[in-house]
Each structure stands twice: as C-alpha cells, then as structure tokens.
C-alpha positions in Angstrom: 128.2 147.6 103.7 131.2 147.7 106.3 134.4 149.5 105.2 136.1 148.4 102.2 140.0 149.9 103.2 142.0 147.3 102.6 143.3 145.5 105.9 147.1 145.9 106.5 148.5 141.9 105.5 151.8 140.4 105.5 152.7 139.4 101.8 152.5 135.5 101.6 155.8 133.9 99.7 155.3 132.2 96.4 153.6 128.9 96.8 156.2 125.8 96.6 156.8 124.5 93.8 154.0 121.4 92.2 156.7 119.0 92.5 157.1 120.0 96.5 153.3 119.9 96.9 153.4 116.7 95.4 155.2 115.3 97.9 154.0 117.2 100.8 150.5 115.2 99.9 152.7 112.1 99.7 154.3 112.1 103.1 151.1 112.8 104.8 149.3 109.9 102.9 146.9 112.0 101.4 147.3 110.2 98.1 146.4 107.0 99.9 143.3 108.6 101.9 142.4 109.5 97.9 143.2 106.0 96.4 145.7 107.1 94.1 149.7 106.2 94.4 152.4 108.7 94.8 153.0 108.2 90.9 149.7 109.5 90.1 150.2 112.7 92.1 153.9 113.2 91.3 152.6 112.3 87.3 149.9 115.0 87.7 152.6 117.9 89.0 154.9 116.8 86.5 152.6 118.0 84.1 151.4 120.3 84.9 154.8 122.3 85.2 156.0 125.6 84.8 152.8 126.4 83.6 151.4 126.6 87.0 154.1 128.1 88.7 152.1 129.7 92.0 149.3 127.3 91.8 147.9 125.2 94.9 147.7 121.1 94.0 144.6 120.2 95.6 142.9 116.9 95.5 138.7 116.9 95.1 136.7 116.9 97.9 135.1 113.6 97.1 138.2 111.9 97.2 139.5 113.4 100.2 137.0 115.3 102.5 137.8 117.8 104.8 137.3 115.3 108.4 140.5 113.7 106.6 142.8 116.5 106.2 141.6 119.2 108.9 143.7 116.6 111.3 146.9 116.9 109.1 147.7 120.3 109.9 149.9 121.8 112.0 151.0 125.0 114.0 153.1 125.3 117.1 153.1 121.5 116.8 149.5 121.0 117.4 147.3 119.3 115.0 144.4 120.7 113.3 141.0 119.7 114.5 137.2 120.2 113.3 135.0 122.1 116.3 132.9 119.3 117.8 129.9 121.2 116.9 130.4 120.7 113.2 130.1 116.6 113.1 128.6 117.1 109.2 132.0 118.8 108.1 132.0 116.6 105.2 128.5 117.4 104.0 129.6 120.7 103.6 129.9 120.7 99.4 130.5 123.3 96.7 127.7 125.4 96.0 127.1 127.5 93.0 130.7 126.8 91.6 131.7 123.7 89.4 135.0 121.8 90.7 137.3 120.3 87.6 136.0 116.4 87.6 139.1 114.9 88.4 140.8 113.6 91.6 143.4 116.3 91.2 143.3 119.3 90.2 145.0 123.0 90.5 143.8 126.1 92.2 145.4 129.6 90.5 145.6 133.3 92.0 144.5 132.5 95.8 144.1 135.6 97.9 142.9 135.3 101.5 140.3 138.3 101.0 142.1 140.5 104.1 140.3 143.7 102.6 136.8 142.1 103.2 138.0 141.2 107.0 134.8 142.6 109.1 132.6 141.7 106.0 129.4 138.8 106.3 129.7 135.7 103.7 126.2 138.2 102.3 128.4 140.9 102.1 131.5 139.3 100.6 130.2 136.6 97.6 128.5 139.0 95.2 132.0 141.2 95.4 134.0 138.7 94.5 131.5 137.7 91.9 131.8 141.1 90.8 136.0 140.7 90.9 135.1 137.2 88.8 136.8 135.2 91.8 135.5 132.1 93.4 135.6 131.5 96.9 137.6 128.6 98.2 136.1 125.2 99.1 136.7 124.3 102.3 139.2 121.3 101.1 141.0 123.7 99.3 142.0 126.4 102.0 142.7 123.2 104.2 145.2 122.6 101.2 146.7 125.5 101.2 147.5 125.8 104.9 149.1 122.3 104.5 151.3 123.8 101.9 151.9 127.0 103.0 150.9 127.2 107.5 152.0 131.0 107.0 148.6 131.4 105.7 146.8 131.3 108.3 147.9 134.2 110.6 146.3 135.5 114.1 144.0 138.2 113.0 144.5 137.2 109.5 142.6 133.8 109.2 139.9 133.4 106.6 136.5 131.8 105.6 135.8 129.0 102.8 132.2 130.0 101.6 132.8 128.0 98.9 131.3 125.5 100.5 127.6 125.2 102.1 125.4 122.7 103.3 122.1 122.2 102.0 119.1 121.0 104.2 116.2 118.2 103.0 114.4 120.8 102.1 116.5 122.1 100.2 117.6 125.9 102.0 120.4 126.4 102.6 122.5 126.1 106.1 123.4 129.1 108.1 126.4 128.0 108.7 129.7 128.7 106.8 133.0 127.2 106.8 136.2 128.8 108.2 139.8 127.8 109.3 141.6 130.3 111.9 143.6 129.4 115.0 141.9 128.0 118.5 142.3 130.2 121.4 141.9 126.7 123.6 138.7 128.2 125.6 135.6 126.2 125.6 135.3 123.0 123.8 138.4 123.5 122.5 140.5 122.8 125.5 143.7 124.5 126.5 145.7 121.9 125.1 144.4 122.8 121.5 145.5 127.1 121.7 147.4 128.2 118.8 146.4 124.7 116.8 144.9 125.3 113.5 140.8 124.7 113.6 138.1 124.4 111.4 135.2 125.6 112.2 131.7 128.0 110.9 130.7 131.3 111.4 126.9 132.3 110.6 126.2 133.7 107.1 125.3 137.0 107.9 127.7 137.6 110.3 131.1 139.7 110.6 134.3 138.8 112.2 137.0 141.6 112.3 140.0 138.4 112.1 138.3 136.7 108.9 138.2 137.5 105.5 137.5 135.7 102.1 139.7 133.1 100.4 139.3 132.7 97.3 140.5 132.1 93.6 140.9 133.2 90.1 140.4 129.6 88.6 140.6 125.9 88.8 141.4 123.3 86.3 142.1 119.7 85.8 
C-alpha cells in the first residue's frame, strides 16, 4: 500500500449554484445533445433547490456520452479532447454502482481523492468502499470540470474508475478512465499542451499527479 499522507490541495470554491449549472449545460447545447429542452433542465434545477446546494447537475451517460462532452471543455482556450488511443470512450459504463434512472440527475459530496494521489485504481476502490464513496463516472468528472475548470489542476488531476469496460468475455478491461491536462508530446500535438484530456491509465498502476474522484451520493 503506498503512503496514505494526505497530498497538499488547493481548496476548490463551492460549486455554482443548480440554476447556473443549468444554464452552463444550456449554452453548450448539452441539453440538445441529451434530447431534452432548456425547460426540462432549468425545471429539474429549479427543483431541486436549496436542497442541493454544492451538488454537481449531471446528465446520464446514456443520454450524453463522454465523446460528446470531453470536446466541450476548456483550459487556456483549448478544447478538451479524448486520446486517440481510446476510440471506445463511450463503451466505457458504470460498473458495480447503480446511476439514478433518469436523464438528469445530482451528484453530492465530490472530492477529487488528492490523498490517494500515487495510489493504483486496486489500491484506491476498496478504500473508498470502506469511506462508503463512489467513484465518479467518467461523464460525471467531465461534468464537473465543465462547471468548475479549477478542478482539474497540474499535479492535481484525477481518475474516474467509476467507469470500466467489459470485454465479450466478460473480464474486465485494464484500462481506466482519467481526465488531467495534455503536455502536447506525442499524439497529442503541441497545439493541444495545457488543453484538458481524457484519457486511461492501467488498473494497477500509480501516477504521483492522479488521485480518485468520487462521491458521497447520487439521486434523481
């Protein structure tokens, strides 16, 4: 087991308010890419209200996969990109965690698991288990870095193990989804450095700039 200090992290503001993610989604025609009008998502935060002060608005994964939003993201005022290598993004699903069956839905308590930076996806699932977390889909930290880019710091990025893809034979992939920021070597290109990426990392590995998003509950 690595070390379990807790890594040095700058303290994330407050989400923005429902009503201002609602929005958000609207101007980037999420709701569209979801087949619902900007009523139904501005109806949805408008219920939801004080209630869920701090929670992330995120729309399900089967309405809006994560090829659709990874482009909508910005930093340095690049877009967000998937790694060529990862051309099955969207079969990555949620494994071993049940999603509220509706096409919107809220996500409450995220942390982005700094203190388990230099931990494997092995390593890091059964503690948060243990803390009664669950790790973010993929969608959902895409979500959050749409509504809050601070999130996703150099050094500080994070994985989404939430979400895995399972092989015709049923095992699962080694693979395991992350977002953090391109250096622009490789594949990348230099004209993608410092633009937000979503890429994998293999499950048993350890990456001293990733650590664990994840969340104390969803619901619908």
């Amino acid at each position: 087991m690595p070390d379990t200090t807790p890594a040095p992290s700058t303290v994330l503001p407050a989400l923005p308010a429902l009503s201002a993610q609602a929005e958000r989604l609207i101007e980037l025609g999420v709701h569209e890419t979801a087949g619902l009008s900007a009523d139904d998502v501005r109806a949805f935060a408008a219920q939801a209200g004080a209630d869920a002060q701090g929670a992330l608005l995120a729309v399900h994964p089967d309405r809006a996969p994560a090829s659709a939003l990874a482009p909508l993201l910005r930093r340095d005022g690049k877009p967000g990109f998937v790694v060529v290598d990862m051309p099955d993004v969207d079969a990555f699903a949620p494994c071993a965690l049940e999603l509220p069956e509706a096409p919107l839905y809220l996500v409450t308590g995220i942390d982005r698991g700094d203190h388990m930076s230099n931990w494997s996806p092995d390593e890091a699932l059964p503690a948060l288990t243990e803390e009664d977390r669950s790790p973010l889909v993929l969608s959902e930290g895409i979500h959050w870095v749409l509504q809050q880019p601070e999130a996703l710091e150099r050094n500080l990025c994070f994985m989404t193990i939430g979400s895995r893809l399972r092989k015709p034979n049923g095992t699962l992939d080694a693979r395991t989804p992350a977002i953090w920021i391109s250096n622009g070597t490789g594949r990348d290109g230099r004209e993608r450095r410092n633009a937000p990426k979503v890429g994998w990392c293999w499950w048993n590995n350890r990456h001293t700039w990733l650590g664990f998003a994840s969340t104390a509950g969803r619901r619908g």
